[in-house]
Residue frames as a rotation matrix with the C-alpha (Angstrom) as fourth column:
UNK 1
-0.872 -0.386 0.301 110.70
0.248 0.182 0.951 144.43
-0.422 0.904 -0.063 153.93
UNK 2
-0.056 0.992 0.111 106.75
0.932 0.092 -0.351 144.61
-0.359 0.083 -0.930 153.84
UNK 3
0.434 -0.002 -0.901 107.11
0.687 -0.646 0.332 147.89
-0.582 -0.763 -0.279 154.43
UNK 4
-0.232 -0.513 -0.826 109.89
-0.299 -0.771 0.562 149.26
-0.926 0.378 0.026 152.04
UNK 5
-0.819 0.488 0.301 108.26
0.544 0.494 0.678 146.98
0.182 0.719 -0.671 149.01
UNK 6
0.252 0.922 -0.293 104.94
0.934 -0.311 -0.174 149.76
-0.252 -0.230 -0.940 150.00
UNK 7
0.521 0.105 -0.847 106.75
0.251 -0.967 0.035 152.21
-0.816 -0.230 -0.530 150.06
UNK 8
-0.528 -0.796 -0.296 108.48
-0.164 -0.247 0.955 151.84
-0.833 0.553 0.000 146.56
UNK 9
-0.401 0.719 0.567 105.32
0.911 0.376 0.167 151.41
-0.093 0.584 -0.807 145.14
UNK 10
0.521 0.697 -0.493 103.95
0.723 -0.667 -0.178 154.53
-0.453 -0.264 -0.851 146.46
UNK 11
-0.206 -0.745 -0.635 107.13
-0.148 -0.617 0.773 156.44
-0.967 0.253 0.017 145.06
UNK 12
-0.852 -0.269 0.450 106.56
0.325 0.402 0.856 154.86
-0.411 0.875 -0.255 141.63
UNK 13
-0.036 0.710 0.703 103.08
0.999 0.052 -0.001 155.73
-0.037 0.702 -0.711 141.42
UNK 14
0.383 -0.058 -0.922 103.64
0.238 -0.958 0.159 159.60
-0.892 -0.280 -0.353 142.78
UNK 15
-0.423 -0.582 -0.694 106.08
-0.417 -0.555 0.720 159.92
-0.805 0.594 -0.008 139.89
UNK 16
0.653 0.664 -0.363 103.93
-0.703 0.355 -0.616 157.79
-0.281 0.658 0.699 137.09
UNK 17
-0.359 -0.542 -0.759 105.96
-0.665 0.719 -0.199 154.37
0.654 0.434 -0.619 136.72
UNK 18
0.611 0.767 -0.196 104.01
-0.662 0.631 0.405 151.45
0.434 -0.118 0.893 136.46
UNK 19
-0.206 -0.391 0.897 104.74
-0.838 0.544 0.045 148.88
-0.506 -0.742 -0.439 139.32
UNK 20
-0.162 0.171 -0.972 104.99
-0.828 0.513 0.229 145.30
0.537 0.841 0.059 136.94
UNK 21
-0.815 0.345 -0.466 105.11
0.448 0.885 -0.129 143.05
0.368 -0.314 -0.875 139.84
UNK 22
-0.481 0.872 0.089 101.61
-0.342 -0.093 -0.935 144.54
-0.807 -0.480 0.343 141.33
UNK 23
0.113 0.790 -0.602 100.43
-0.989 0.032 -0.144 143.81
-0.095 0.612 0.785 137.72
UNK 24
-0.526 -0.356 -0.772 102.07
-0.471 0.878 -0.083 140.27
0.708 0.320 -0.630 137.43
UNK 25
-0.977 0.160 -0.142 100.35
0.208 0.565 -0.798 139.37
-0.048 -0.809 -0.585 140.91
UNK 26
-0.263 0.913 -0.311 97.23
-0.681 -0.404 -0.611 140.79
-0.683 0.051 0.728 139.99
UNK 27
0.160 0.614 -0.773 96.95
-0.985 0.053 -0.162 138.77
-0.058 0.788 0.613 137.08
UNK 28
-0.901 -0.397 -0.177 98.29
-0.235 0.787 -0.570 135.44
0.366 -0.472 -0.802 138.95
UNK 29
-0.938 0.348 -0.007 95.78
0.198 0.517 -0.833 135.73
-0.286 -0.782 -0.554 141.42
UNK 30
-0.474 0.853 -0.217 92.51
-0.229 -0.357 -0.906 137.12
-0.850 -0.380 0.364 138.89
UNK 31
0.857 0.040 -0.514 93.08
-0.470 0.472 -0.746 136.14
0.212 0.881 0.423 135.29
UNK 32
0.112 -0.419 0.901 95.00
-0.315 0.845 0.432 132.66
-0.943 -0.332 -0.038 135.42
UNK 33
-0.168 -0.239 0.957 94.44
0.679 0.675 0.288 132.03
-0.715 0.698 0.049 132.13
UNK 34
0.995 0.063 -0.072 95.06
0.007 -0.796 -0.606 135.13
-0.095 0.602 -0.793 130.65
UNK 35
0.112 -0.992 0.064 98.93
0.874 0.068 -0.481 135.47
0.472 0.110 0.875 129.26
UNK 36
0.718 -0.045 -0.695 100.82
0.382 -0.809 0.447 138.24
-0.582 -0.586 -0.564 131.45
UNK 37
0.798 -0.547 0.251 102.91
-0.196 -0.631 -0.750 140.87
0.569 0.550 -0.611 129.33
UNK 38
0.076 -0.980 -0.185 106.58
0.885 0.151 -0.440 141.28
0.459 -0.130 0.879 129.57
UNK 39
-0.192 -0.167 -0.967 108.21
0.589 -0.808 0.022 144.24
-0.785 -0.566 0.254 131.52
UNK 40
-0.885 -0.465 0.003 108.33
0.267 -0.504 0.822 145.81
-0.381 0.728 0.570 127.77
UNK 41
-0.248 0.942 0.227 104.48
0.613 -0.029 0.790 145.32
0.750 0.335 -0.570 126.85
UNK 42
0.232 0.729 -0.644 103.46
0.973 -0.187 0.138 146.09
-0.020 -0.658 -0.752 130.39
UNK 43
-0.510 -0.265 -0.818 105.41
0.391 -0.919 0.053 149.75
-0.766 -0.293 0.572 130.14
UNK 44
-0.971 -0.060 0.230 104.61
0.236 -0.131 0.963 150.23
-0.028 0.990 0.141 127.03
UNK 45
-0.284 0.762 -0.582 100.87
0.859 0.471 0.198 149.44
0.425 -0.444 -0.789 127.79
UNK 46
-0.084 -0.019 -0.996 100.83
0.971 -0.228 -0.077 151.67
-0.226 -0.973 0.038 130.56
UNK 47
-0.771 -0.175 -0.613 102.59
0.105 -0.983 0.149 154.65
-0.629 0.051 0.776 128.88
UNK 48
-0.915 0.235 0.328 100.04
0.164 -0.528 0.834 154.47
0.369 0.816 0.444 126.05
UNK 49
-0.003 0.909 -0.416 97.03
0.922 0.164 0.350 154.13
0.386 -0.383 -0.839 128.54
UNK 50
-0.243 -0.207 -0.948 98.65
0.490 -0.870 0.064 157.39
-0.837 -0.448 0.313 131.10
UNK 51
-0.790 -0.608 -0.077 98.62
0.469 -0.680 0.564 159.39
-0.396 0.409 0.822 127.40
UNK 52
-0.761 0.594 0.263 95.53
0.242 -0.117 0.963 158.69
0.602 0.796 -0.055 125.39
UNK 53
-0.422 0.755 0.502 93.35
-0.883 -0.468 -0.039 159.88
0.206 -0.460 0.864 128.71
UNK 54
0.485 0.798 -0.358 91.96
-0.466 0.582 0.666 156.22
0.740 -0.156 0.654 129.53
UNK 55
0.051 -0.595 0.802 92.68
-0.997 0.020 0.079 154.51
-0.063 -0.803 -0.592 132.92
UNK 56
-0.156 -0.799 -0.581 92.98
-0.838 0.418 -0.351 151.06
0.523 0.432 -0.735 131.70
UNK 57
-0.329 -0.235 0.915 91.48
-0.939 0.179 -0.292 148.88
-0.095 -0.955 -0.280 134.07
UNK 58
-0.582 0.528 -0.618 90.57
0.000 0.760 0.650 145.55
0.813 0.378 -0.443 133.97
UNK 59
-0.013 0.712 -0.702 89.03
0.632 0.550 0.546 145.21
0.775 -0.437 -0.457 137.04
């Protein structure tokens, strides 16, 4: 399962669609007490970071 949960990440990022649970666990396990976006913010989010040329990172 490890395994096909990698490898549907890697497919998502090849084709540009943001992976929401890597961001939802990211922000579990580094900002706790930051609010986490919905699936709708986080695309959203995402698509306007991929457009305007900035990569968006927090960390």
């Amino acid at each position: 399962m490890r395994l096909w949960r990698r490898a549907v990440q890697t497919a998502r990022l090849l084709i540009g669609v943001p992976d929401y649970d890597t961001y939802v666990e990211h922000m579990r396990l580094h900002h706790p007490e930051r609010p986490v976006m919905s699936y709708e913010e986080f695309f959203n989010e995402r698509m306007r970071a991929r457009y305007r040329g900035g990569g968006g990172r927090c960390c």
